[in-house]
C-alpha positions as CSV (number, residue, x, y, z in Angstrom):
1,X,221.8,66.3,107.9
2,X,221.4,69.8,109.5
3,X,221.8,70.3,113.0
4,X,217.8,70.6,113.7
5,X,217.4,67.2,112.1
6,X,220.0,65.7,114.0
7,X,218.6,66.8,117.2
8,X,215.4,65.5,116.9
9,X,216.3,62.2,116.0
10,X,218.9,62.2,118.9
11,X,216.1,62.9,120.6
12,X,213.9,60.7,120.1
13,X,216.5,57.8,119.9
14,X,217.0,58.5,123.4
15,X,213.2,58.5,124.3
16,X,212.9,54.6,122.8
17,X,216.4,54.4,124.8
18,X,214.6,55.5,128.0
19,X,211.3,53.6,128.0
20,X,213.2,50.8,127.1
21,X,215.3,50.6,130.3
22,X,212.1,51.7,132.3
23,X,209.8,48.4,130.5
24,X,206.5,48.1,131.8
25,X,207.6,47.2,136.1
26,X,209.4,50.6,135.9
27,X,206.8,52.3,134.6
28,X,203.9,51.3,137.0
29,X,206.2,52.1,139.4
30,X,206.0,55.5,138.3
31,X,202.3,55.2,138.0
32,X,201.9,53.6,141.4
33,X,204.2,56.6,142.7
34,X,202.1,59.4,140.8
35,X,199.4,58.3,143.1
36,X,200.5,61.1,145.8
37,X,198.7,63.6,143.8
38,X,195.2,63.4,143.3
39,X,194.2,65.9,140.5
40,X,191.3,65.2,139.0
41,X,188.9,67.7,141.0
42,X,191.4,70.6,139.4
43,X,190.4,69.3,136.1
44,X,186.5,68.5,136.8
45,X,186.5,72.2,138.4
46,X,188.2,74.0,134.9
47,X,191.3,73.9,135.9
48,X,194.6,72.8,133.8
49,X,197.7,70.4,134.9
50,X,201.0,70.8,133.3
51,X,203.4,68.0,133.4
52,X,207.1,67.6,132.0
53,X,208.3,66.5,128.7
54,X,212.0,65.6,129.7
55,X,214.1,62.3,131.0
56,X,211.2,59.5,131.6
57,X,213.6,58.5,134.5
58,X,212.9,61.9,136.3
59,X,209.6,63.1,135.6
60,X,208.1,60.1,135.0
61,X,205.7,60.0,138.1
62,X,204.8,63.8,137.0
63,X,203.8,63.0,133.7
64,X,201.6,59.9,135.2
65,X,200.0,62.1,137.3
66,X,198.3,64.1,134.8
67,X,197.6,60.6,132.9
68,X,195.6,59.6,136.3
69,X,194.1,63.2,136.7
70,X,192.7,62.8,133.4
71,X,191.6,59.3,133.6
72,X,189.8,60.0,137.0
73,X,187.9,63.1,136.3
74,X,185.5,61.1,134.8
75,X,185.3,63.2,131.7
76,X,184.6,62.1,128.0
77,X,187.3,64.1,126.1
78,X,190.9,64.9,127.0
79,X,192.7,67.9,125.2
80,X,196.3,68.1,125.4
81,X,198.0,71.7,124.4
82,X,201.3,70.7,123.4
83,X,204.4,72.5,122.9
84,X,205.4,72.4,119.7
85,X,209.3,72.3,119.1
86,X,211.2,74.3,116.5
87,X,212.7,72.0,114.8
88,X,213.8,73.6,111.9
89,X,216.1,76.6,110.7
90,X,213.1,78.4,109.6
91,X,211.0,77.7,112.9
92,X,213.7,78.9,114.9
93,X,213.6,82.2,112.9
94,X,210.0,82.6,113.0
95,X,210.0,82.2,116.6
96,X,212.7,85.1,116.8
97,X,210.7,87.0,114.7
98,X,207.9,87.2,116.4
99,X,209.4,87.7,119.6
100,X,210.8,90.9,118.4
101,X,207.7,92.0,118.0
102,X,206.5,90.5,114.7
103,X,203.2,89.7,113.0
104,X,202.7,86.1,113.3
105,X,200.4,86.3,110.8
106,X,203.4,86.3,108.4
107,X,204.7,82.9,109.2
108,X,204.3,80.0,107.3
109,X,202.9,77.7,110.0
110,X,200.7,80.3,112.0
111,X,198.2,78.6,113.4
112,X,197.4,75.4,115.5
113,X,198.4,71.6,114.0
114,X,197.6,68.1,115.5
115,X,195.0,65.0,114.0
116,X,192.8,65.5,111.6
117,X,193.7,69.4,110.8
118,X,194.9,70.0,107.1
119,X,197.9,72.0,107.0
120,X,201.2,72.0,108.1
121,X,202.0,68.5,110.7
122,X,205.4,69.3,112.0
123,X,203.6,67.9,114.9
124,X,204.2,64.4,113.8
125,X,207.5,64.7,114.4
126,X,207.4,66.2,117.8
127,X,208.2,64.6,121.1
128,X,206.8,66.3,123.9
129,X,204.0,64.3,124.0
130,X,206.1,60.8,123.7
131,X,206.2,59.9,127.4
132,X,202.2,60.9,127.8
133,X,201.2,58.6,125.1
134,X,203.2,55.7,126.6
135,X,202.2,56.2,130.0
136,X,198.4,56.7,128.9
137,X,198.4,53.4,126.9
138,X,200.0,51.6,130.1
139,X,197.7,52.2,132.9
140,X,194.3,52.1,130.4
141,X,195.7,48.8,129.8
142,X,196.1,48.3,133.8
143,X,192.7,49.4,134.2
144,X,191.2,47.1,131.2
145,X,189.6,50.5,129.4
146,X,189.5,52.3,126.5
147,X,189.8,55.6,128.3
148,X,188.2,59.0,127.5
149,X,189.1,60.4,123.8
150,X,192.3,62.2,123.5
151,X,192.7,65.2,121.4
152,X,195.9,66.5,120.6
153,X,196.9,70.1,119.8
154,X,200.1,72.0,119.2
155,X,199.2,75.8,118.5
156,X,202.1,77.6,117.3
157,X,203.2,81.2,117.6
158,X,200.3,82.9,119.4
159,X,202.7,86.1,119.6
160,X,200.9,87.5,123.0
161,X,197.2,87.5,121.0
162,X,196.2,83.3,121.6
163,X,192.8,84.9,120.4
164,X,194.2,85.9,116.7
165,X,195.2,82.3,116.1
166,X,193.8,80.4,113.2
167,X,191.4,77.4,114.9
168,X,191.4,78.9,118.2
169,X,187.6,78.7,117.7
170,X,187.3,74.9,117.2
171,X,189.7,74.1,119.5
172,X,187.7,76.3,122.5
173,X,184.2,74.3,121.1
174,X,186.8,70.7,121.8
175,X,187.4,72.2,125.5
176,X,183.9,72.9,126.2
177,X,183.0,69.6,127.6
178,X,186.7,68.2,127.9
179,X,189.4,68.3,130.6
180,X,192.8,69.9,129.9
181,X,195.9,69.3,130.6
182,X,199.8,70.5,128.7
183,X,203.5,70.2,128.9
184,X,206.5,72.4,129.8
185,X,209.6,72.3,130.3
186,X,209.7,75.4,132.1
187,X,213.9,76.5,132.7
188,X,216.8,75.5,130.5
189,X,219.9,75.9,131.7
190,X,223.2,75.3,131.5
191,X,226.4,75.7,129.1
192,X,224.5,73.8,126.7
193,X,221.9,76.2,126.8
194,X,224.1,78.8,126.3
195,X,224.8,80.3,129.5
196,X,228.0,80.9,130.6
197,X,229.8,79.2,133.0
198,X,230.0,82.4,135.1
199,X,226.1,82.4,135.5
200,X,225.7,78.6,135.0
201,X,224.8,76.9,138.3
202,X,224.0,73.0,139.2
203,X,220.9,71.8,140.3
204,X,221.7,71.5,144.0
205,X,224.0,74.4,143.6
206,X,221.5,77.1,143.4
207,X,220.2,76.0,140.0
208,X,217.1,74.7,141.6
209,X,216.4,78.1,143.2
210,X,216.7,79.6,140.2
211,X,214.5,77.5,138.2
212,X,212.1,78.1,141.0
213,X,212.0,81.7,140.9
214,X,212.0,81.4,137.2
215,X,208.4,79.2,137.2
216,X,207.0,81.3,140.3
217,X,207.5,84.6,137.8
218,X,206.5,83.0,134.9
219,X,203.3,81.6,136.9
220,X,202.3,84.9,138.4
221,X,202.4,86.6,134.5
222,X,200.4,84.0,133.1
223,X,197.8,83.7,135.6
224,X,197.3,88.0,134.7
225,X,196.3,87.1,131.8
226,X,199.7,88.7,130.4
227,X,201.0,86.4,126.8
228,X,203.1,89.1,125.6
229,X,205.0,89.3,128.8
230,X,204.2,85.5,129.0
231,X,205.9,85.1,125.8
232,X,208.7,87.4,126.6
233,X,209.3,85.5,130.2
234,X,209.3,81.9,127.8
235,X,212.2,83.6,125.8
236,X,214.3,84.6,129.0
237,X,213.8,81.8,131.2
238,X,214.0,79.2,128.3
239,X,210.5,77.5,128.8
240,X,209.3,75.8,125.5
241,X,205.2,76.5,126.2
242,X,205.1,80.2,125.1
243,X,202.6,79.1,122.7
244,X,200.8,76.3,124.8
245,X,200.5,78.5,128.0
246,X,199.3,81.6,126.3
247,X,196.3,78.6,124.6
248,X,195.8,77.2,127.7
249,X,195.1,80.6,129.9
250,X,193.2,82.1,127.2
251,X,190.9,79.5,126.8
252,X,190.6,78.4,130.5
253,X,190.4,82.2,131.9
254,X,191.4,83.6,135.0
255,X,193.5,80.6,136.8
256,X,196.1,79.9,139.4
257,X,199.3,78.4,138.8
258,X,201.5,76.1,141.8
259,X,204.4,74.1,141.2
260,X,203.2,70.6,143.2
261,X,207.2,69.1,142.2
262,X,210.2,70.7,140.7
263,X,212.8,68.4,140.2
264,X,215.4,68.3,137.4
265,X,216.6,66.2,134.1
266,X,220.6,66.2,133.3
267,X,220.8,66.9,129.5
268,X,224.9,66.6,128.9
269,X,225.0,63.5,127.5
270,X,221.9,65.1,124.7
271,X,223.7,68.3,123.6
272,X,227.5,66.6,124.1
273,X,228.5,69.4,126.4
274,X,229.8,69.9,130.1
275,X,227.6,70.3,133.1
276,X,226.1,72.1,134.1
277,X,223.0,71.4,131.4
278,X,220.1,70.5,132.9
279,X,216.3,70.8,132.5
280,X,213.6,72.0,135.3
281,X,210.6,69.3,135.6
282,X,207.8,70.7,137.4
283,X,204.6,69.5,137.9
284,X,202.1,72.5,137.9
285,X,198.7,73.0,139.2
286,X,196.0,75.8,137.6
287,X,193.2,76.4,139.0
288,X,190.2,78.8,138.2
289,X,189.7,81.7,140.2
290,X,186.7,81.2,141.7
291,X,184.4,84.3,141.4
């Protein structure tokens, strides 16, 4: 088994591992806790929220409160723009690629995946959207609905041009009358993210700052309108939604972005290596620019 393979199912090993220790009082909880934050007028207005993919544990009560946004909006549709991972030799390198300035054209995959698109599903193995689903299916059951209909997407290498990609057209006609939300995890860091330990710092150590600083950059070149220097800032500052963000603002427009919660998820024990390795949670905000 190569080491991409291995990953993932590590991965989501510890996912089932994780919502099993939380079982259904742990996570309405997390739901009950989520209810700080009521989001659903950013979504009724146009606006997009952007919740974690990491430990349930930590960013739990962020990911619910995009499941409440959602569910309180009163809309019909919800799209989610995942990130999609790269898990595979050949992903990687496409990803490097076109961050060297590449035509994404070229790749293989080019294009956006999810239910009921032919073409490649990689998405079917992906996780970021694990914690979403089972926090979506626990408070519709709560509630005694069905819920609006969920649409997943995972668009893949948009390469600074979100317009270029192949069913960017259908998936703006699904947004139309929908509400919109995505995931990030928006600042990897750590040894086992391959910084070293000179410039590796904990959490509570000045990690946090950084990861802050990080999002607050990232935010301010997304909300331009910039998805090459959006893309370029993904690559330094190790956020998985190059792809997804670029979507998101393109199809959205002119938008906002504010970190509402940053908090963080220790990933040691996932890549076997010393601390610090950690992941940024944040639970993000965008809303349209009025005018």
């Amino acid at each position: 088994m190569d080491k991409y393979m291995q990953l993932r199912e590590e991965i989501h090993a510890l996912y089932a591992r994780e919502h099993a220790a939380l079982g259904e009082e742990g996570t309405l909880r997390l739901l009950d806790q989520a209810r700080q934050w009521d989001l659903s007028g950013t979504l009724a207005a146009g606006g997009v929220i952007v919740f974690p993919h990491a430990g349930v544990a930590d960013c739990g009560h962020q990911i619910a409160a995009a499941v409440h946004a959602c569910l309180d909006s009163g809309a019909d549709r919800v799209v989610v723009i995942s990130v999609l991972h790269a898990f595979t030799e050949e992903m990687e390198n496409a990803r490097i690629r076109v961050s060297r300035g590449g035509d994404p054209a070229q790749e293989a995959q080019w294009g956006i995946q999810g239910p009921g698109i032919d073409g490649p599903d990689t998405w079917r193995h992906d996780h970021a959207l694990t914690s979403w689903r089972h926090f979506w299916a626990a408070e519709t059951k709560r509630r005694g609905i069905q819920g609006p209909q969920v649409i997943e997407r995972y668009p893949w290498l948009a390469g600074g041009h979100p317009e270029r990609l192949p069913g960017i057209e259908e998936l703006a006609r699904l947004c139309e009358d929908a509400v919109v939300v995505s995931t990030e995890d928006p600042f990897h860091h750590g040894i086992g993210y391959g910084d070293s330990p000179a410039i590796a710092r904990h959490p509570h150590e000045g990690g946090l700052e950084m990861a802050r600083r990080s999002i607050e950059h990232g935010l301010q070149t997304l909300g331009q309108g910039d998805y090459w220097g959006w893309n370029q800032h993904c690559v330094v500052g190790k956020s998985d939604a190059r792809d997804a963000g670029q979507v998101f603002r393109y199809l959205r427009g002119p938008m906002t972005g504010h970190i509402l919660d940053l908090g963080y998820s220790d990933a040691t024990e996932l890549y076997k290596q010393p601390p610090p390795t950690w992941v940024a949670t944040a639970l993000i905000e965008w809303r349209p620019v009025q005018g």
